[in-house]
Each structure stands twice: as C-alpha cells, then as structure tokens.
N, C-alpha and C positions, 0 to 999 in steps of 0.2 A: 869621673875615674879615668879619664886619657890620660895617658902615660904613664900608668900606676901599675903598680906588678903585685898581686895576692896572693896569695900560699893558703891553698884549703884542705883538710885535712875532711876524708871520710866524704869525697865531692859525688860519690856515683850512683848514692839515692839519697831520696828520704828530702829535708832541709837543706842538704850539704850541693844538692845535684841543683835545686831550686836557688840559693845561693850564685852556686858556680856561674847559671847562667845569665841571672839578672846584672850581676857586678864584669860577666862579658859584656851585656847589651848595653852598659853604661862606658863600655869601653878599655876596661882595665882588660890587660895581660893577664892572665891566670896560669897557674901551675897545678896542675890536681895531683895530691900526695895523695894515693887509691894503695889500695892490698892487692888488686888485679890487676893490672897493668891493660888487660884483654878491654875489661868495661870502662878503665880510663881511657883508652883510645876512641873506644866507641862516643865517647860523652864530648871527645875532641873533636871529633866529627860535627856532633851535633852541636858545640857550641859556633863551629865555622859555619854550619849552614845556617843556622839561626840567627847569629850578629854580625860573622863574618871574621872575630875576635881570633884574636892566639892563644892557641894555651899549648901548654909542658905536662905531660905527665911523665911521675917521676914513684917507681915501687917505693909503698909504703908498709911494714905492717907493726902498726902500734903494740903488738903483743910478744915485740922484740927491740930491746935496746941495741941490740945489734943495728939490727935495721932502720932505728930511727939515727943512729949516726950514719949509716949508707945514705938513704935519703935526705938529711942534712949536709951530707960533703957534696951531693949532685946538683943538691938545689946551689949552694953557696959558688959550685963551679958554673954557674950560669954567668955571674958578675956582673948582674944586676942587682941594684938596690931593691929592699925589699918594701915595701910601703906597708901593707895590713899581711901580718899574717891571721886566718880565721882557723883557731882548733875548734872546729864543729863533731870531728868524731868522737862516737862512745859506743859503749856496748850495757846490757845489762842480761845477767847470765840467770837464769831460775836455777841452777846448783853448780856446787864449787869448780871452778876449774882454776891453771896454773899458767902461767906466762913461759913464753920458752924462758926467763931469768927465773921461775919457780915464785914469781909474785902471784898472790891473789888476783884471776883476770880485769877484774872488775876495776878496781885501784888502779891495777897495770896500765890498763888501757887508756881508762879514765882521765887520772890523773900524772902518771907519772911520767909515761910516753909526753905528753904534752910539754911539760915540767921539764924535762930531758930537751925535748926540739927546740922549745923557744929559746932557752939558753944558745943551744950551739947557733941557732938561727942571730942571734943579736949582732954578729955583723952586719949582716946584711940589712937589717930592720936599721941600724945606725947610719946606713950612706944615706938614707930616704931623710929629708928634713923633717918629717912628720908621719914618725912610721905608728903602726898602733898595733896591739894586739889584741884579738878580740876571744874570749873563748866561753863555748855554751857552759853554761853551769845547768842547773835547776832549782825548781821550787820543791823539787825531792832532798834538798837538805833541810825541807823542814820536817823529814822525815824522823830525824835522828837530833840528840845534842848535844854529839862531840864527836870526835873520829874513831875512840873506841880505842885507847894504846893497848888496853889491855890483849886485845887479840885481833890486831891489824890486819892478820892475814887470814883473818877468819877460817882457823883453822879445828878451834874448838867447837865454834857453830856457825851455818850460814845460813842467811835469811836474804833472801833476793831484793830487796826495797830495803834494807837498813845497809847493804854494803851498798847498794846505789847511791841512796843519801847518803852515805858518808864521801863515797867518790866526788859526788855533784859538791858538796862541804867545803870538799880538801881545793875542788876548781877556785869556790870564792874566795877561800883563805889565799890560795895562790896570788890570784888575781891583786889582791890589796896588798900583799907582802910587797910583789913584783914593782907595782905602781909606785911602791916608795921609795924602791931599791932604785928605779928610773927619775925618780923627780929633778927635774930640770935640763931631762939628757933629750925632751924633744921626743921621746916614744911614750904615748898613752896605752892604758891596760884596761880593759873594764870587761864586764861579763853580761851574760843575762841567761832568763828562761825564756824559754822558744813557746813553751805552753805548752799541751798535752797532743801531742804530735806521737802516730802510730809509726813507726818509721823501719824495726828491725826487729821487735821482739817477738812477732811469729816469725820468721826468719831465722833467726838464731836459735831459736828454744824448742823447736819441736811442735808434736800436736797440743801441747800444754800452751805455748806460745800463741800458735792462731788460734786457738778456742780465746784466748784471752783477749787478741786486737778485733776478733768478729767479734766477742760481747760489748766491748768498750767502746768499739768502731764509730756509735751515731756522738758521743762527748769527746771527741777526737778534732781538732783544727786539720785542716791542709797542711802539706809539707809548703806550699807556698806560702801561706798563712804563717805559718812556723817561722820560717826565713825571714821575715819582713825584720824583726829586728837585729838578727847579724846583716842584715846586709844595711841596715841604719847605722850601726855603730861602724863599720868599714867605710861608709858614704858622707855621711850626715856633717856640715861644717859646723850645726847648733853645738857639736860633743868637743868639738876640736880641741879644746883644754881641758874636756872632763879626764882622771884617769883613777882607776881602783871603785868604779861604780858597778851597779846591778841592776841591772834593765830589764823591763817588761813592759812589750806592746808600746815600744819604743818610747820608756820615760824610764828615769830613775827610780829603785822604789828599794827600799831599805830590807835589809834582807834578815832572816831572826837572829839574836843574839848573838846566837855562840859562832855565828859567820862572819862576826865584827869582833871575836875575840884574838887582839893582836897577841898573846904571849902565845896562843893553841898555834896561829899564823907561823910564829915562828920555830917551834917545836915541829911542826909539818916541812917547813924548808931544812931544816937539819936534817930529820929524815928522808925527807925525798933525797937530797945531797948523797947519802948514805948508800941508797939504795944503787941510783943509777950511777953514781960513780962520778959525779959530775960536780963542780964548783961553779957557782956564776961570779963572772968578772967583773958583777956590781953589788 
C-alpha cells in the first residue's frame, strides 16, 4: 500500500479504527471521514505513533447529505488521487429515527450517504489507475427478500433487523449496479460481511442495546477479526480484476437471490438518484 491514498468512512471504532490502522502499517496515506473530528485526531495520533503513517481527517456525518458533499469537496480539494475508498460505516437503530434530510436513519446512513460519496468521490477514485471501492454489506440481507417499496421509509412499521437487512440489501445491489456502470474504467467495486462483529449497538441503543452486545458477546469475532476482509479487498493483488463480488473471510461466496436481482439493482439506483439528488456520470 506505499503510495496509495484511502478514504474510510466510520474509521474511530469498532472494524473501521482496526481497518484504518493496519492499511497505515502497510503504508498507505489515509484520510479518516469521522462524525467527531475530536476522536479523529486522536486516532491520527495514534496511527503516527504506531506506523508513523499520515493521515487527514476530514468531518463526516453520514446522517446528512449536506455533509457528505462538505466532506466530499474537502476530500477532492486534497488533489490527490484516490486509490480505495472503504464505506465501512453503519448504524443500526432498535426504533425509528429520521436523517436530518427526513430519510429513514437506517437506509440514510447505510445506504444512501455512501451511494451519494462514492459518486461525487469518482474523480478522485479515476486519477488512481486502479482505484477500488470497497463497501461492508452483510449477511443481514438474508434477513429480508426485497427492499420493501412498499414502505421504504418505514414509516408504517419498524422492525430493527429487517430495515437493517434491507439497508445491508440495498449495499449489495449497489455494489453490482456500480461495478457495471464501471466496467472497463479501471475502478473495481465489490462488497463483503465482516461476520458478527459487536461494534456500536450498545453504543447507539441504550440499556436495550448493551444488554443485547453483553448476551451476544461470547458469538461475537474481534473488530480485528472483523477487518481482515475490508482490508483484503483494499490490499489483496489475488482481487485486482475482481469487481461487483461479496466476500467473506476473504473469498467470494454468492450472496441470496434477491441480492443478484439486477431489475430490484436498478429500481434501487433510480431511487437512491431521487432521494440524494444526485446523478452518476457513468
């Protein structure tokens, strides 16, 4: 990874912070897109003492389109090529909440934030001869077996694991749309599950939240554990013409149906378009 610039999204715990450091200690540049800017510096720190590496931190907060084009114009005024960008962040919310755009959090965050960055990001991803995008999905879309059009915004009813899965869903379909929209332009796309990684849902949810990650706790992998395959699919030259795959425990492995349904793929790209306001330029 010398010479190589990343873009990671959600870097200050959990996979994302495991991530940031290992693809420093290999030598890449990093830029940590954080919500905090406080514990991105802090994590700047500790990637300089630990490998000695550079990194950019730059405000992020995914649960604002506003702000994924702020931090999209700061990253792009860097004027460097982008090589990998990793959307490692997510949330998952135990009851309804709203995006400052009034999206369903969960979706918002999940999926659409991402969806929104990579697009404006594709300059930058285009100087790198071999730029990749790498973004977590789950094996929570096998939760579900479709996106749900009926009531996207889960407004009529929410259930905390099926709008998850739907989000983790809407990653895969991204992923394979994207990759074809890219075919030939020299940027790979591909996804994976990290595996059952405790990372922020007592964090986020309340006493409901840690009573859930203490019971779960002992079937839980490491965040470092977790990481090993976003930081395969950023590193790995085995992949270097793979693009629109789904990985786990760093191999390919075919993900259920309705996540290889190319018409759902594209019904999900006109909406996403819709929502953030955004067209891609492929």
């Amino acid at each position: 990874m010398q010479g190589r610039h990343v873009a990671i999204t959600g870097p200050t715990a959990g996979i994302g912070r495991c991530a940031a450091l290992e693809l420093a200690r290999r030598g890449a540049a990093v830029t940590l897109l954080c919500r905090d800017p406080a514990r991105g510096e802090a994590l700047r720190e500790e990637i300089a003492a630990d490998s000695g590496a550079t990194a950019e931190v730059i405000q992020l907060d995914l649960a604002s389109l506003a702000s994924v084009r702020s931090a999209a114009q700061a990253l792009l005024a860097l004027g460097s090529p982008l090589h990998v960008l990793l959307n490692n962040a997510g949330v998952i919310n135990t009851r309804r909440r709203e995006s400052a755009d009034g999206f369903e959090e969960t979706l918002a965050v999940n999926h659409l934030a991402p969806f929104l960055l990579t697009g404006l990001l594709l300059p930058a991803l285009q100087q790198a001869e071999d730029g990749r995008i790498v973004n977590v999905a789950s094996a929570a879309h096998e939760f579900v077996r479709g996106m749900g059009w009926e009531d996207m915004q889960a407004q009529e009813s929410y259930k905390t694991f099926r709008e998850y899965g739907r989000s983790k869903l809407a990653n895969i379909l991204f992923t394979r749309n994207l990759a074809r929209r890219l075919e030939d332009s020299g940027i790979t796309v591909n996804c994976l599950h990290p595996g059952p990684v405790a990372t922020s849902l007592g964090k986020n949810n309340g006493l409901l939240g840690r009573a859930a990650t203490a019971v779960l706790k002992p079937f839980f992998r490491s965040p470092e554990r977790g990481a090993e395959t976003s930081v395969y699919l950023c590193c790995s030259d085995e992949i270097a013409g793979t693009s629109g795959a789904y990985f786990y425990n760093c191999r390919e492995k075919t993900p259920r149906p309705w996540a290889l349904d190319e018409a759902e793929a594209r019904k999900l790209w006109e909406f996403s378009e819709e929502c953030t306001g955004f067209s891609y330029p492929v």
